[in-house]
N, C-alpha and C positions, 0 to 999 in steps of 0.2 A: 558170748561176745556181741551177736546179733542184739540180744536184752539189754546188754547193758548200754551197745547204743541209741537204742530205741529211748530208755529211762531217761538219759543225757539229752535226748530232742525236749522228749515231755516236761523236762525237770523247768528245762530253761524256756520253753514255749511259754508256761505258766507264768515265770519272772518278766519275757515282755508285753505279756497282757496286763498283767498287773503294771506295770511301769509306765504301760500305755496309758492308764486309768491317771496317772500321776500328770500325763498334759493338759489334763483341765484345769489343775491347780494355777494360779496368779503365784508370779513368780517375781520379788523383792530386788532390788536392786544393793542389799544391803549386807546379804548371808555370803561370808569366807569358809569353808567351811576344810578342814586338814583330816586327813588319815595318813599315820605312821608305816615307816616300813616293815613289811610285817605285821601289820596290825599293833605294832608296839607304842608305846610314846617315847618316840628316840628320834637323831637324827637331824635333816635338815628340815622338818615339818615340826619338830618340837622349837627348834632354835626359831624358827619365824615365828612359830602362833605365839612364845614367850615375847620374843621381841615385840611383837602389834600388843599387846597385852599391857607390855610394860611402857608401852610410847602409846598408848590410847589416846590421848591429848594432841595427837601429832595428827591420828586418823579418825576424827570422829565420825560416829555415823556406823560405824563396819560392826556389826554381828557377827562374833567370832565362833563356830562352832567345831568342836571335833567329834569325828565319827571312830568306832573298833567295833571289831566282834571278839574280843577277848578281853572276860569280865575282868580281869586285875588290871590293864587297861585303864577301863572304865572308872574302876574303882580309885587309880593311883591320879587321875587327870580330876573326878570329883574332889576327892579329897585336895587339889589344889585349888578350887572354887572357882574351876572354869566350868562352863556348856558342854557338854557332852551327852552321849544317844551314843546306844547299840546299833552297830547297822542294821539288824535284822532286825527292828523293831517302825511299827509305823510312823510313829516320832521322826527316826534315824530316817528312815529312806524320804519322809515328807519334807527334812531339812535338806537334805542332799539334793531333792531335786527342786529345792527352790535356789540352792545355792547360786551367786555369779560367779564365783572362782571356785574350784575345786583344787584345793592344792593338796599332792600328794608323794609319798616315798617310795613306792614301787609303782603298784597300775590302779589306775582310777575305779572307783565304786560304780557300780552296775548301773544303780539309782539316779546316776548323777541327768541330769536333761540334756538335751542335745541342745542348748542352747547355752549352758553352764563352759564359762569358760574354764576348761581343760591345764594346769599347770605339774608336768614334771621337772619334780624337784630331785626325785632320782637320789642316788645311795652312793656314787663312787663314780670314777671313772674308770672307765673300764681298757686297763692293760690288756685283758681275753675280750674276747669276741662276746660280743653280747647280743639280748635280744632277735633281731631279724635278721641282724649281722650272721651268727650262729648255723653254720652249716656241717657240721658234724657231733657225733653223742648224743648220748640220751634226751637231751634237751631241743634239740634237732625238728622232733615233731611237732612240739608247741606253737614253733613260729614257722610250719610249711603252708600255713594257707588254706590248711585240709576245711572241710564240713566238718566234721568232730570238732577240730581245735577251735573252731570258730565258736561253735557252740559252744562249747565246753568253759572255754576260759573267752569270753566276751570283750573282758576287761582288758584282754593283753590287746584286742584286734584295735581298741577303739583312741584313736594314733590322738595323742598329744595335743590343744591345741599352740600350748608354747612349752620348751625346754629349760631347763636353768642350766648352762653347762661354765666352764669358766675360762674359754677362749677363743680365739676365731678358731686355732690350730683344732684346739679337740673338739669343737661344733665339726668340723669338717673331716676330722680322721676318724671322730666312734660318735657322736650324738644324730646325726643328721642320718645315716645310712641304717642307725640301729632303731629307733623309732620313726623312721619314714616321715621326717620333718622336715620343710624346708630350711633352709638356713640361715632364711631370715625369722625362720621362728626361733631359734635357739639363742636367748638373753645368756650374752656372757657376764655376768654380774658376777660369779662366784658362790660356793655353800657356804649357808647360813651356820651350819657346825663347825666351824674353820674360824669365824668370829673370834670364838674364843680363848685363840690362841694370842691374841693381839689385848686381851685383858690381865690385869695385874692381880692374879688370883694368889689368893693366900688361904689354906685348906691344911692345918696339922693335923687331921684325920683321914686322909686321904687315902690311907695306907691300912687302915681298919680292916682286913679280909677276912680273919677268924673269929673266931672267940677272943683271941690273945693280941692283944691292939701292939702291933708291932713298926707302931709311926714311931716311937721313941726309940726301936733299932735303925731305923731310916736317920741318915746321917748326912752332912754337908759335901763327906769323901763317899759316901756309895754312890754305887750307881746301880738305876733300875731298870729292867730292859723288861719289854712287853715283846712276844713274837705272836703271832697274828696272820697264821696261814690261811690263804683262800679256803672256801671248801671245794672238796673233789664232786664232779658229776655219778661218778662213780658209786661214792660212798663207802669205798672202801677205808681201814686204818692206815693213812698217811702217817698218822704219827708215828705208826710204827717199823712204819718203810725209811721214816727221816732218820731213823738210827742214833736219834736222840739216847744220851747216856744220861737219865735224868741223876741216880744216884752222884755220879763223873761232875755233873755240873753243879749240882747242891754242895761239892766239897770245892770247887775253883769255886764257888760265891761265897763260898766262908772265910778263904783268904781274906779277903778283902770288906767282906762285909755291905754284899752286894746281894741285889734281889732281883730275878724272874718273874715273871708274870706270863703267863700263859690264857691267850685270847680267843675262844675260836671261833667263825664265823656264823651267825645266827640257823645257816643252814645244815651245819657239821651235826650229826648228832653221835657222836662220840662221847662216850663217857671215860673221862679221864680223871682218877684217883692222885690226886699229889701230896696227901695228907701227911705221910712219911716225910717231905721234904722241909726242911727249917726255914731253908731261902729260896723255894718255888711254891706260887700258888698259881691256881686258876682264875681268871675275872670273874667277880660276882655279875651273876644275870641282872641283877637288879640295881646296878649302877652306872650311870652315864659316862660312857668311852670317851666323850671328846673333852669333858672336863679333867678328865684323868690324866689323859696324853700330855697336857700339861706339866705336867710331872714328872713326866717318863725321860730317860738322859739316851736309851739306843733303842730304837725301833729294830727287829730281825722280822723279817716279811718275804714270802715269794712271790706270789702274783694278785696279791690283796689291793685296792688301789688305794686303800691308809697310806700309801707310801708315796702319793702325790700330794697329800693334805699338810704330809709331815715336812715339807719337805718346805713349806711355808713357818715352821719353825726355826730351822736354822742346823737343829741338829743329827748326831749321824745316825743313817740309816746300811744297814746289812741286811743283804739278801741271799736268800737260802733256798733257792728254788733243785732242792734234791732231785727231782723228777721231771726237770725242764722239759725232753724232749718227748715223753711221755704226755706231757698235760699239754705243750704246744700241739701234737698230732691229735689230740683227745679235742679240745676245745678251740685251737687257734689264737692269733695275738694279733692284737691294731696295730700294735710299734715293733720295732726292732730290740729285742731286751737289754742285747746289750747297750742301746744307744738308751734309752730311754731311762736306766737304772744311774743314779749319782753315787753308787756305795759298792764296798764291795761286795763282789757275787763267788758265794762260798759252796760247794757240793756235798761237802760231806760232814759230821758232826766235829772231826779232829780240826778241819777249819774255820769251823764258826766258831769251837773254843778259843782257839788262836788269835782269831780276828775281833773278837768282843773285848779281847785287851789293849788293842789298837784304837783309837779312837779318832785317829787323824781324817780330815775331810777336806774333799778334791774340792774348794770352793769353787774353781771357775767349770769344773762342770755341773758342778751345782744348781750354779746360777743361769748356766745356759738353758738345763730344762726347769728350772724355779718359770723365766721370765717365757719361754716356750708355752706351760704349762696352766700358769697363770696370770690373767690380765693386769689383774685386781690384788694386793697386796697390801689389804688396810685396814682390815677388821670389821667392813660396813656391808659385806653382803647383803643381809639381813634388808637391811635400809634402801640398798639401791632397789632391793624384788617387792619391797612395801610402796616405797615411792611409784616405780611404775605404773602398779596396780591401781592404787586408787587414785592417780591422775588419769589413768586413761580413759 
């Protein structure tokens, strides 16, 4: 234990001498530079770096760079003929810390300069406790302030210098307390991912998951439902505590001619087999979630915050949070669930069957946490967080 905190001093002692070495560098007033959530290219950091890409003419001048440390990454952001660098490369870290903006989907690059202006763009809003908010579970020691954690993960300690959250309400009930931001740092503009639900998309492939291109079962009368559960701190099989009757469900979807989708959170690592099922699959990893939602007719969700994003579509969402009081004690909640939720809230597998044939929606509570929730209702996030930036 003694060793391995010792390694953790030395590992990272060595990262800020070298980093040190990087303040001599002259630093540009011209490099944006994005990392994905997750290392991935997903998200509210893909939908911006696309957006400035495709309105270049609007921002001249700006050096668009993106940084990963995960080669397919790398490889799927070259193959779209944009700038990119491995972080872990002298390239990667020499752009990073000349950047002016660092825009990012979870916590900012190591590399970045202390002079490189700071923007989360963050992955959700957060229904649970998040971040520094976080006082109980596994997760707990990350953000206690210890020497280890500090060391350890840098990235998490080194606070924001703006937020993108999408209203005074939730700047003030989960962005501002959980990355220790003032509140006038926190631009409620709205996510860039959410854009595109305000687009006139038209995708008869959309539907492609197998081998067996089953868009031409996708029909005007079906309906497709995506569920999309948090993941646990735990780690344990949720899915198998939800009591989910996948066989049960695959034959109510055949009635009608209706299709599942099953989402699960980039941090779940569950492996779940649905190959046996006609009318349930799994999300392909390798394809973009918020162009798909698009599509999607019931979101079923527990404590995921998709269920805020979606809710700027219009249509109905069901919530399934099997284990409420269980994950509230485990993690804790910003809102009150029940006030917070616009759909119905189901416990057990016999009522989510039941209730997926229902389709009816409370508009006026809807609308009460739509306009709570969201300032901004227009499709221009994107726009408003580009504009900012390079007038400021």
């Amino acid at each position: 234990m003694i060793l391995n905190k010792f390694y953790i001093v030395i590992k990272h002692g060595f990262k800020f001498v070298f980093k040190s070495l990087f303040q001599l560098t002259p630093k540009p007033k011209n490099i944006w530079s994005f990392k994905g959530f997750g290392d991935l290219y997903i998200d509210n950091s893909m939908y911006l770096f696309e957006y400035l890409h495709d309105n270049e003419h609007l921002y001249k001048g700006i050096r668009l760079i993106w940084v990963t440390a995960d080669p397919n990454t790398f490889l799927k952001v070259k193959k779209r003929g944009y700038q990119v660098f491995m972080r872990n490369t002298m390239k990667g870290k020499f752009y990073l810390f000349r950047s002016k903006y660092h825009f990012y989907g979870d916590y900012p690059d190591y590399f970045i300069s202390n002079k490189t202006l700071s923007v989360n763009l963050w992955h959700g809003i957060g229904l649970k406790k998040m971040d520094f908010d976080i006082k109980t579970g596994p997760l707990k020691s990350l953000f206690d302030g210890s020497f280890i954690s500090r060391i350890k993960r840098p990235d998490i300690y080194r606070k924001p210098n703006f937020v993108i959250s999408s209203s005074k309400y939730v700047t003030k009930k989960v962005f501002s307390s959980a990355f220790r931001v003032n509140e006038n740092n926190c631009l409620n503009f709205g996510y860039p991912r959410n854009d595109i639900f305000f687009r006139n998309l038209k995708n008869t492939n959309i539907f492609d998951f197998r081998k067996n291109n089953i868009s031409n079962r996708v029909t005007n009368k079906s309906k497709v439902y995506i569920y999309m559960p948090t993941w646990r701190d735990s780690g344990n099989n949720f899915i198998l505590d939800s009591g989910i009757d996948f066989e049960k469900l695959n034959n109510k979807l055949l009635e009608n001619n209706d299709f599942f989708i099953l989402k699960l959170h980039p941090n779940t690592k569950l492996k779940i087999n649905l190959e046996e099922y006609s009318n349930i699959f799994t999300f392909p990893e390798n394809m973009e979630l918020y162009k798909f939602l698009n599509y999607i007719d019931v979101l079923i969700t527990d404590y995921s915050s998709v269920f805020f994003d979606f809710l700027l579509t219009g249509k109905k969402i069901i919530y399934f949070p099997f284990d409420l009081k269980k994950y509230s004690d485990e993690r804790g909640f910003n809102f009150n669930y029940y006030e917070i939720t616009s759909g119905k809230v189901v416990f057990n597998f016999e009522e989510l069957l039941s209730e997926m044939i229902n389709l009816m929606i409370d508009d006026k509570k809807h609308n009460q946490i739509l306009n709570k929730i969201w300032e901004y209702k227009d499709g221009n996030a994107s726009k408003r967080i580009a504009n900012y930036f390079y007038e400021m």
